[in-house]
N, CA, C and O atoms as a DFTB+ gen file, in Angstrom:
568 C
 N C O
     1  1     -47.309     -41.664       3.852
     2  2     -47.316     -41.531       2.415
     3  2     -45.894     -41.315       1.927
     4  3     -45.141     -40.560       2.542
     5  1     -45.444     -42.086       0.629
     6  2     -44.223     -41.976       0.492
     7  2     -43.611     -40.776      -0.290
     8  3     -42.424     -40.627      -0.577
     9  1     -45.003     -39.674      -0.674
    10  2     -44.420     -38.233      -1.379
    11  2     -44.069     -37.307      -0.452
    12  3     -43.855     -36.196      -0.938
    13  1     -43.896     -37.429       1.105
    14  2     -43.468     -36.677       2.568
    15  2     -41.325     -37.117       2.593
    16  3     -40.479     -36.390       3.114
    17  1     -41.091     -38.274       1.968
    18  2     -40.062     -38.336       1.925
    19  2     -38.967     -37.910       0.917
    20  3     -39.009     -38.281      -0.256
    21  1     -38.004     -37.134       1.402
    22  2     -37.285     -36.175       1.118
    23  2     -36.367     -37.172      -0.237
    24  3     -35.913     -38.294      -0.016
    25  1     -36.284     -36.640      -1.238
    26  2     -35.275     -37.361      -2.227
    27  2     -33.875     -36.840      -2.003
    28  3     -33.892     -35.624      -1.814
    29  1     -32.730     -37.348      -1.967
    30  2     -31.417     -37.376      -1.585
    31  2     -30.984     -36.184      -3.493
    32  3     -31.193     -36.301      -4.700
    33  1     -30.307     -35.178      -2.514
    34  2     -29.838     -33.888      -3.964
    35  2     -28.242     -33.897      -4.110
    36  3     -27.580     -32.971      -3.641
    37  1     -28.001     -34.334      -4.380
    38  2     -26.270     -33.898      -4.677
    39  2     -26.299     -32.368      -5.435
    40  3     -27.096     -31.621      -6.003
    41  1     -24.780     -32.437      -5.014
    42  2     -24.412     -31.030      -5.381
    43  2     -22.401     -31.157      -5.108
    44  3     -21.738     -32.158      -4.831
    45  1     -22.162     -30.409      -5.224
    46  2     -20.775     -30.393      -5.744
    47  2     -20.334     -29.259      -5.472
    48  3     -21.286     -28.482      -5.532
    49  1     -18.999     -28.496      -5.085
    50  2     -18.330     -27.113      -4.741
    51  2     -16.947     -27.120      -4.748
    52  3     -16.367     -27.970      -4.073
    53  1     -16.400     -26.416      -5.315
    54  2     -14.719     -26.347      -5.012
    55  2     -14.270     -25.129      -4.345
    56  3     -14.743     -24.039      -4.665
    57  1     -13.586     -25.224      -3.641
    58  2     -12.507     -24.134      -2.875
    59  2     -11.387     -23.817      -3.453
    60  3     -10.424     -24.584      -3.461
    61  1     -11.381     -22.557      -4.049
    62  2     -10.476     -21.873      -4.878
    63  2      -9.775     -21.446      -3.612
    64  3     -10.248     -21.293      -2.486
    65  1      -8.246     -21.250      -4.153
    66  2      -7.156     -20.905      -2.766
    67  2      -6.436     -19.945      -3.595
    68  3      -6.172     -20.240      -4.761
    69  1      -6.058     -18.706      -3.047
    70  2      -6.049     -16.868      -3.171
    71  2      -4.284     -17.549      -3.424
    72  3      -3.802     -18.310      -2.586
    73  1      -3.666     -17.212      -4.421
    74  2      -2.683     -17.965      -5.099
    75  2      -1.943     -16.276      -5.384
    76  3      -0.717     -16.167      -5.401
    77  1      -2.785     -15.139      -5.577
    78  2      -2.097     -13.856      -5.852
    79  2      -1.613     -12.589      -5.076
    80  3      -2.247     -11.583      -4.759
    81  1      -0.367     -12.914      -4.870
    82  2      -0.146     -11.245      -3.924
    83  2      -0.673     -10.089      -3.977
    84  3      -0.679      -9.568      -5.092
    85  1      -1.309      -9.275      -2.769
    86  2      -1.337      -8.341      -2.895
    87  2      -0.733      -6.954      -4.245
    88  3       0.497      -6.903      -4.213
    89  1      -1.122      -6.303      -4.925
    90  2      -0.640      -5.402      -6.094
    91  2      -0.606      -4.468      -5.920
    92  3      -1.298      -4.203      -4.937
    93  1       0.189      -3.026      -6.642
    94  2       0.466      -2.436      -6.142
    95  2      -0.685      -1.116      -6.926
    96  3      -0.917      -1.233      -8.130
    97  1      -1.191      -0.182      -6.304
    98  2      -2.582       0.553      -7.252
    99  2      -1.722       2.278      -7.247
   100  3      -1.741       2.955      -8.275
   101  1      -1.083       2.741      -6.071
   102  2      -0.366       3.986      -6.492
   103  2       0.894       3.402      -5.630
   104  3       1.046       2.499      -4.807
   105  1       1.741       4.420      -6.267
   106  2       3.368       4.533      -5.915
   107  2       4.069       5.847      -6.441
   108  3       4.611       6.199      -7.489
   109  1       3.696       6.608      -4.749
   110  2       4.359       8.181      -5.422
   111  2       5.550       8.379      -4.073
   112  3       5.409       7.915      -2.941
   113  1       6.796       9.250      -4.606
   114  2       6.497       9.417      -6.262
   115  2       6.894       7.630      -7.110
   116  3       7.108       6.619      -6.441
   117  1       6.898       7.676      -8.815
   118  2       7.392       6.910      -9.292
   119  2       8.569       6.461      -9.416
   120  3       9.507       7.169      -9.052
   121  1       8.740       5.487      -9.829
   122  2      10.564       4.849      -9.920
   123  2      11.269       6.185     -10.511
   124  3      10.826       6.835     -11.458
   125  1      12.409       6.467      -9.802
   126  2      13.654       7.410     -10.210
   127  2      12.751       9.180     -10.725
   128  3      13.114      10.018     -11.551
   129  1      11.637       9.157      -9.891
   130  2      11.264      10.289      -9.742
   131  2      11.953      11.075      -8.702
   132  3      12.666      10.546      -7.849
   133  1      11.636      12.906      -8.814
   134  2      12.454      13.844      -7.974
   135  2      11.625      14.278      -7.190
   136  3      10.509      14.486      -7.665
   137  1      11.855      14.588      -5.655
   138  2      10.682      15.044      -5.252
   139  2      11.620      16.582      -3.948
   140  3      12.804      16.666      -3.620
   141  1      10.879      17.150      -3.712
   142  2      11.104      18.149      -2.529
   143  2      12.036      17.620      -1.032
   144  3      12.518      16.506      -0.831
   145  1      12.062      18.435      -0.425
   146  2      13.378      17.735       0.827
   147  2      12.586      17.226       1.503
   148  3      13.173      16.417       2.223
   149  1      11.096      17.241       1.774
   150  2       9.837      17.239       2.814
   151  2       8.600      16.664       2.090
   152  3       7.433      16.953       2.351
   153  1       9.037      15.792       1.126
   154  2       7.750      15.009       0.286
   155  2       6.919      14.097       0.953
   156  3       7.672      13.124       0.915
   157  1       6.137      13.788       1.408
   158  2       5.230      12.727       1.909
   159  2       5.072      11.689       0.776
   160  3       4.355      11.681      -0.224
   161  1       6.045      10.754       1.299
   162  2       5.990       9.242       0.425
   163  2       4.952       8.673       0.791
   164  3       4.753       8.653       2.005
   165  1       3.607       7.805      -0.412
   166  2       2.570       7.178      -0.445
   167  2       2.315       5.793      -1.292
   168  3       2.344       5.723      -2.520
   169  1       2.133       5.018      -0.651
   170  2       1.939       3.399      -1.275
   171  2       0.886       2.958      -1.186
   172  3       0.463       2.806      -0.040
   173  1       0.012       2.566      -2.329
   174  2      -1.385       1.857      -2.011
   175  2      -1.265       0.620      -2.408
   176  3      -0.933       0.704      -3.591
   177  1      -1.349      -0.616      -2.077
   178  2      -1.512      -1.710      -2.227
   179  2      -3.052      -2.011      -1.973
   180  3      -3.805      -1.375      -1.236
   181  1      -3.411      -3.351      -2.906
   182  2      -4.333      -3.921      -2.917
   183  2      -4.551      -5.552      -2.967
   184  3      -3.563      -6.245      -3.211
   185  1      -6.017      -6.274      -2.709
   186  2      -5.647      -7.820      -2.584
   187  2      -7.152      -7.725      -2.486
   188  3      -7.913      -7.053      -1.790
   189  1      -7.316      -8.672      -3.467
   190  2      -8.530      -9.512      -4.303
   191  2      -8.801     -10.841      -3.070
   192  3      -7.741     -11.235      -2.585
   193  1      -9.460     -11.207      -2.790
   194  2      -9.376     -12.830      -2.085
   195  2      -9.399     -12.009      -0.523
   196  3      -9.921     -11.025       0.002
   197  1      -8.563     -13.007      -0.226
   198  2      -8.221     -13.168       1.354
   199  2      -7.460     -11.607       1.951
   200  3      -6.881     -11.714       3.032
   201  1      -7.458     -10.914       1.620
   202  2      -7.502      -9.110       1.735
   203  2      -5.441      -9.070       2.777
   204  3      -4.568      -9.933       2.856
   205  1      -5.494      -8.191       3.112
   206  2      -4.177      -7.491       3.508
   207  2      -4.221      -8.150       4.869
   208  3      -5.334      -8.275       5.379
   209  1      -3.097      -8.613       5.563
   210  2      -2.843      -8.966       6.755
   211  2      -1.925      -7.244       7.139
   212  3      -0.867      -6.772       6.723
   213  1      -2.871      -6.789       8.007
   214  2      -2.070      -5.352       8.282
   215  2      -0.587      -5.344       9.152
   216  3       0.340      -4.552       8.981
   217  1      -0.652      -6.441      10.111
   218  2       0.732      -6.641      10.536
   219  2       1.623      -7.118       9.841
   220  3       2.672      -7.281      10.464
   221  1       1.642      -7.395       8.863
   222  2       2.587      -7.719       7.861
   223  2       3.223      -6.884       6.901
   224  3       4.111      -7.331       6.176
   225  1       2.713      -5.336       6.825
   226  2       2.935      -4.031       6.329
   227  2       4.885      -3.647       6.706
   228  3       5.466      -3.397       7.763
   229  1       5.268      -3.742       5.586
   230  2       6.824      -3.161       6.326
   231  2       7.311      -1.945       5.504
   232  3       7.446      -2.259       4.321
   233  1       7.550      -0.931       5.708
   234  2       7.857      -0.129       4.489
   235  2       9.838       0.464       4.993
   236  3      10.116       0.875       6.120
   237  1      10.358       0.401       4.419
   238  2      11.682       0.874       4.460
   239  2      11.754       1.936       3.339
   240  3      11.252       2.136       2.233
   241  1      12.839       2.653       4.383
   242  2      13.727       3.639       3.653
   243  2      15.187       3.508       3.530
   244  3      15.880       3.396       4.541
   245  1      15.756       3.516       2.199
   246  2      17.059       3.335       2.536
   247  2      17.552       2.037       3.254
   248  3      18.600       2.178       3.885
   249  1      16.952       0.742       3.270
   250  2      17.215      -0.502       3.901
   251  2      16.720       0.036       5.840
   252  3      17.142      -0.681       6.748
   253  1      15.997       1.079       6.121
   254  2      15.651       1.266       7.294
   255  2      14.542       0.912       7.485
   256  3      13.687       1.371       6.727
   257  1      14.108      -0.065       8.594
   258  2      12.476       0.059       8.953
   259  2      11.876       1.077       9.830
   260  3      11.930       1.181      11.056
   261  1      11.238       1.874       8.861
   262  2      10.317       3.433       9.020
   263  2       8.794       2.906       9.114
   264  3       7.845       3.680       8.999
   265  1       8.627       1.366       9.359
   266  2       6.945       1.651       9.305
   267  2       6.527       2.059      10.760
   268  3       5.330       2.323      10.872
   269  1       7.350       2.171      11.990
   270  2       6.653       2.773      12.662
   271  2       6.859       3.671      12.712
   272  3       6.706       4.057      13.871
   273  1       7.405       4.972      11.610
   274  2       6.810       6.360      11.502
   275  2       5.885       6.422      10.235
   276  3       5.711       7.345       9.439
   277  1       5.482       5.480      10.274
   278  2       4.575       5.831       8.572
   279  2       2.778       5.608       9.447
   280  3       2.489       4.899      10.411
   281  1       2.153       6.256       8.862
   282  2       0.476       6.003       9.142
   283  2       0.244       4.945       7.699
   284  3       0.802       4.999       6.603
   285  1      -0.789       4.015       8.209
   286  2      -1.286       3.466       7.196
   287  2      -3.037       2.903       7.798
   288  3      -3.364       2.579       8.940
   289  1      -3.576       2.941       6.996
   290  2      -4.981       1.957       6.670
   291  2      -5.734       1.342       5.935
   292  3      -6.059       1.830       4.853
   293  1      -6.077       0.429       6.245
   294  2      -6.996      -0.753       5.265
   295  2      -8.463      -0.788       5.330
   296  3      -9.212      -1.000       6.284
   297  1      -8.724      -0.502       3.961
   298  2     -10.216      -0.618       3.916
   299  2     -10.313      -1.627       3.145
   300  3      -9.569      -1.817       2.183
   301  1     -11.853      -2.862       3.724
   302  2     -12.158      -3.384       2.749
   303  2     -13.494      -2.958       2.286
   304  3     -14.265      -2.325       3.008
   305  1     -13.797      -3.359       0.903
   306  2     -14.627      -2.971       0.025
   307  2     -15.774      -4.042       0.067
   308  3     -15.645      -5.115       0.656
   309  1     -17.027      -3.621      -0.678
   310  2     -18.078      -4.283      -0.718
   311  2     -17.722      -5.751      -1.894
   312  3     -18.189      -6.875      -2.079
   313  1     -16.624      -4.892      -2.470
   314  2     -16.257      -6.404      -3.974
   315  2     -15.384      -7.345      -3.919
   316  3     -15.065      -8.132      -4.810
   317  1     -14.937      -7.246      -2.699
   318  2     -13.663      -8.421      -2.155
   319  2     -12.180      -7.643      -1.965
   320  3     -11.148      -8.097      -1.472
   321  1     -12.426      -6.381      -2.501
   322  2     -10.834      -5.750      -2.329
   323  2     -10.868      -5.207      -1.152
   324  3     -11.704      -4.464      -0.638
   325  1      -9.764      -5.695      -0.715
   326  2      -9.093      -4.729       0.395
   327  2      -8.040      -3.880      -0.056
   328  3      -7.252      -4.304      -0.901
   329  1      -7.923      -2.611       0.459
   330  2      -6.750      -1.675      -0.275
   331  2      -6.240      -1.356       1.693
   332  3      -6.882      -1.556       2.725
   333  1      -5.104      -0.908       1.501
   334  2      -4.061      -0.211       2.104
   335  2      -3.558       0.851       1.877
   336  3      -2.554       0.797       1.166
   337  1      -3.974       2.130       2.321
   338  2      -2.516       3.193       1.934
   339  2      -1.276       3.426       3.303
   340  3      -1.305       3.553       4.528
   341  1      -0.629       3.399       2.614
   342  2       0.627       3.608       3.719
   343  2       1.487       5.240       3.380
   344  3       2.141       5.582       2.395
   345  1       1.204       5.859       4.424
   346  2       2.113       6.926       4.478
   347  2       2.948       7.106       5.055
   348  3       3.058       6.465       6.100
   349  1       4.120       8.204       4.632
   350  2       5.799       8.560       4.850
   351  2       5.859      10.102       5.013
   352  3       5.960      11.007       4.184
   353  1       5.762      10.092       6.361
   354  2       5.703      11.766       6.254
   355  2       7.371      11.993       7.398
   356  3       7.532      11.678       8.577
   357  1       8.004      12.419       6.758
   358  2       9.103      12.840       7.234
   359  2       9.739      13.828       8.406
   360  3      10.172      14.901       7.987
   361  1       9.823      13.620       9.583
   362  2      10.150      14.643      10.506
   363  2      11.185      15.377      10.193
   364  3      12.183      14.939       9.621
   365  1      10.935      17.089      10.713
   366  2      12.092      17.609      10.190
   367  2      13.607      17.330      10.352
   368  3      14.538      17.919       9.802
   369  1      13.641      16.431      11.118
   370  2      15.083      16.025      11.690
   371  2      15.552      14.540      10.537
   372  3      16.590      13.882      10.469
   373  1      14.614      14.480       9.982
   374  2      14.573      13.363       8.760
   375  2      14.200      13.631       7.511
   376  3      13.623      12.806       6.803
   377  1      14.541      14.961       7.098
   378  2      13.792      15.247       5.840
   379  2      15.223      14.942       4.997
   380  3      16.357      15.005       5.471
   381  1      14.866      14.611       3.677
   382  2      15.855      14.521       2.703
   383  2      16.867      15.134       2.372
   384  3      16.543      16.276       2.047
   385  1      18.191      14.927       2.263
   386  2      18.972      15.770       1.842
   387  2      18.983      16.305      -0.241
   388  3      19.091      15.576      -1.226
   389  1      18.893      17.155      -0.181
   390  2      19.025      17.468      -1.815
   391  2      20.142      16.949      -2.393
   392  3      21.164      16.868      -1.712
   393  1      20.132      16.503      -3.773
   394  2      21.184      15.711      -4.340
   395  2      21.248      14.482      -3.875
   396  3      22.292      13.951      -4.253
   397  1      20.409      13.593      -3.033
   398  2      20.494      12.503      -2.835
   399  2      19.489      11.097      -3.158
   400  3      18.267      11.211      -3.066
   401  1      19.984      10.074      -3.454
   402  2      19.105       9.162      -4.179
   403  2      18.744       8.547      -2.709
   404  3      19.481       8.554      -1.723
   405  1      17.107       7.885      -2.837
   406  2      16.931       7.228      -2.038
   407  2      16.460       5.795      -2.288
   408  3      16.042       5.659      -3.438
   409  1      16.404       4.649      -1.515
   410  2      15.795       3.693      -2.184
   411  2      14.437       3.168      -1.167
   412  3      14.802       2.416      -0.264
   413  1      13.193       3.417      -1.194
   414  2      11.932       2.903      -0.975
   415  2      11.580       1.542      -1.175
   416  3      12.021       1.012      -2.194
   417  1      10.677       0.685      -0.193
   418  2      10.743      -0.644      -0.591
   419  2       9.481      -0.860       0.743
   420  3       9.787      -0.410       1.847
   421  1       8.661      -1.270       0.645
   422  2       7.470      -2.350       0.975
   423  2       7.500      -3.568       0.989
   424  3       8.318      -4.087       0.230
   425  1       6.771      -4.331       1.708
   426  2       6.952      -5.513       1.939
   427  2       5.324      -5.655       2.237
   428  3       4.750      -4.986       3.096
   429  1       4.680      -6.627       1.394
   430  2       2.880      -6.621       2.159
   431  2       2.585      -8.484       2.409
   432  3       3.521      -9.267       2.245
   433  1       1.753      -8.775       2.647
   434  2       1.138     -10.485       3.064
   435  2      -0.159     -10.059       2.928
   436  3      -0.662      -9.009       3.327
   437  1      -0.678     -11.014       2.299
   438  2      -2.280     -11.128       2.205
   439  2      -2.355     -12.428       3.315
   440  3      -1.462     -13.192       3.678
   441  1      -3.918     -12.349       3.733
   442  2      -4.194     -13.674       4.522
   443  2      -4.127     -15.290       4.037
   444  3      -4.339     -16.221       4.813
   445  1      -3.871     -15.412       2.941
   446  2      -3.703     -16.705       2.167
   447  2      -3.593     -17.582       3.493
   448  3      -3.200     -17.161       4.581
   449  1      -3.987     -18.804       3.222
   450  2      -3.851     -19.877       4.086
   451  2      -2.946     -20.877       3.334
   452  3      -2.797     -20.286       2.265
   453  1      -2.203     -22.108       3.231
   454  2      -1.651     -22.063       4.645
   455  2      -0.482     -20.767       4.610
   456  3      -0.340     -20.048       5.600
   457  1       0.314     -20.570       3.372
   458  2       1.257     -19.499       2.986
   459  2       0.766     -18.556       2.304
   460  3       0.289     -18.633       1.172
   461  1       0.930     -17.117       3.357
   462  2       0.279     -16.116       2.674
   463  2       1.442     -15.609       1.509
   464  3       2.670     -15.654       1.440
   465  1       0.373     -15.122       0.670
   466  2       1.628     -14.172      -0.659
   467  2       2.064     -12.962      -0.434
   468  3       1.357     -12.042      -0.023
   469  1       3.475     -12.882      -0.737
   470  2       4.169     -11.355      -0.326
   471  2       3.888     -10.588      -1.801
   472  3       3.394     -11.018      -2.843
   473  1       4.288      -9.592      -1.522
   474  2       4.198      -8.530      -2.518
   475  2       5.461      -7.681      -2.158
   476  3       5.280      -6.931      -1.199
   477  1       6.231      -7.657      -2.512
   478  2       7.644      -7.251      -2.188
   479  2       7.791      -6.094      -3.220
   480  3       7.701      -6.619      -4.330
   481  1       7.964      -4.846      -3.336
   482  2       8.410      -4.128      -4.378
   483  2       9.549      -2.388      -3.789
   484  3       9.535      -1.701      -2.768
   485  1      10.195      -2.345      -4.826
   486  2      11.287      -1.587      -4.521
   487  2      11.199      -0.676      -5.738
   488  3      10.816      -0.901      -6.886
   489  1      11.750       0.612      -5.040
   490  2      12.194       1.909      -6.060
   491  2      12.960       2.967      -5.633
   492  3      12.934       3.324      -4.455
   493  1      13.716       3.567      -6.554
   494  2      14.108       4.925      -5.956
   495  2      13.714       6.211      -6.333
   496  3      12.775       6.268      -7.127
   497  1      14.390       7.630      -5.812
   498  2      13.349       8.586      -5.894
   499  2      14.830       9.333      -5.380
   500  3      15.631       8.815      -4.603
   501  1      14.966      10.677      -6.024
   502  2      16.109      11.898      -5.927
   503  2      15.163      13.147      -5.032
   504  3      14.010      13.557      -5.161
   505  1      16.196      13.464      -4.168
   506  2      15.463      14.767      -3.606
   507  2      16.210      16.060      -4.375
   508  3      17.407      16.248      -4.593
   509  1      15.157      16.791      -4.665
   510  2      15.907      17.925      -5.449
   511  2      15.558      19.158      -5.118
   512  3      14.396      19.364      -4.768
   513  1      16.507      20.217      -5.168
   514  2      15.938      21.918      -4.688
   515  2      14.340      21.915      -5.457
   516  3      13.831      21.562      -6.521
   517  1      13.845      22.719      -3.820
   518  2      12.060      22.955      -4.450
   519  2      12.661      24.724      -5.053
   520  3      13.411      25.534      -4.509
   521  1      12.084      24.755      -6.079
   522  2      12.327      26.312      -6.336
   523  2      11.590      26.851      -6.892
   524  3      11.923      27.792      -7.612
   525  1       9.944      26.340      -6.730
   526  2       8.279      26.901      -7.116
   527  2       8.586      27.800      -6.229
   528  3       9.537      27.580      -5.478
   529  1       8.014      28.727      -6.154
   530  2       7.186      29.542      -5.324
   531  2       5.907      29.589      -4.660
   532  3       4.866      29.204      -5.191
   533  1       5.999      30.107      -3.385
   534  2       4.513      29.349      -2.792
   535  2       3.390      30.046      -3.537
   536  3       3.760      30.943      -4.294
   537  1       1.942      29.776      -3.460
   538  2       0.868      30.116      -4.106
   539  2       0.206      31.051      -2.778
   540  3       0.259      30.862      -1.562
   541  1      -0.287      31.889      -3.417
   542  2      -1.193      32.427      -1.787
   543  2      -2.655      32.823      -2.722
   544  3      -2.683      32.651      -3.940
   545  1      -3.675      33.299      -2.048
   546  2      -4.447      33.373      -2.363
   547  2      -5.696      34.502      -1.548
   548  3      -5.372      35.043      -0.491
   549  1      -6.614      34.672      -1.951
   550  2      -7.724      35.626      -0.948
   551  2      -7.311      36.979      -0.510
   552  3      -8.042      37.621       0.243
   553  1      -5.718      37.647      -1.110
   554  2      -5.462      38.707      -0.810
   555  2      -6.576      39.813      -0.784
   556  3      -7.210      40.162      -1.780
   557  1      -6.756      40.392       0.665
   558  2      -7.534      41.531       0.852
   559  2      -6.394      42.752       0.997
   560  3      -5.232      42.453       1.272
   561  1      -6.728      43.912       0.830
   562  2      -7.504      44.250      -0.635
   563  2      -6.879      43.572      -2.021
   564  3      -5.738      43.153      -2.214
   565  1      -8.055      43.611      -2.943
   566  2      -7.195      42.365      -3.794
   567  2      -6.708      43.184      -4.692
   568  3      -5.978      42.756      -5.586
């Protein structure tokens, strides 16, 4: 019977290609912000599409490559984002001198095919005398 045979369906699809670098979601501290001699520098990047290539993570200090003292990780999300935070935690033999400018700078790649997109961004940041006082708390007897 000829109602068992299948009618021929077209259909149609395009392949959108991830054209946008990775962005940047926090950056502490901010451009030409002051921070303590012992601040833990933090970068979150993010990427819509084809998500963070993690070996491609470079973070400098001062034109130095510090990403292998920095911790970082990538999560991806249920909505297509992948985020990154990258941390800068300073050994005491590397902590900041006061009165001095520094310049911070990242380097990220998303997986884009065939050329992935960089996300390149730069800032600086002053270390300055901490002169809060510490907080304590739970003093017995109070």
């Amino acid at each position: 019977s000829s109602d068992l045979i299948m009618q021929p369906y077209e259909y149609s699809f395009t392949c959108g290609q991830d054209n946008d670098p990775p962005g940047i979601v926090i950056w502490d501290p901010e451009d030409s912000g002051e921070v303590p001699f012992n601040y833990i520098l933090h970068v979150k990047v993010r990427d819509l599409g084809t998500g963070i290539n993690e070996n491609s993570v470079h973070f400098y200090l001062d034109d130095v490559d510090v990403t292998g003292d920095t911790q970082h990780t990538t999560v991806s999300t249920n909505d297509d984002w992948t985020s990154c935070d990258v941390f800068y935690n300073p050994f005491p033999d590397e902590f900041y001198t006061v009165d001095q400018t520094y310049e911070m700078r990242i380097v990220v790649e998303d997986n884009a095919s065939p050329l992935p997109n960089t996300l390149g961004f730069t800032s600086s940041f002053t270390c300055v005398e901490d002169n809060e006082l510490p907080v304590t708390s739970n003093h017995i007897p109070a």
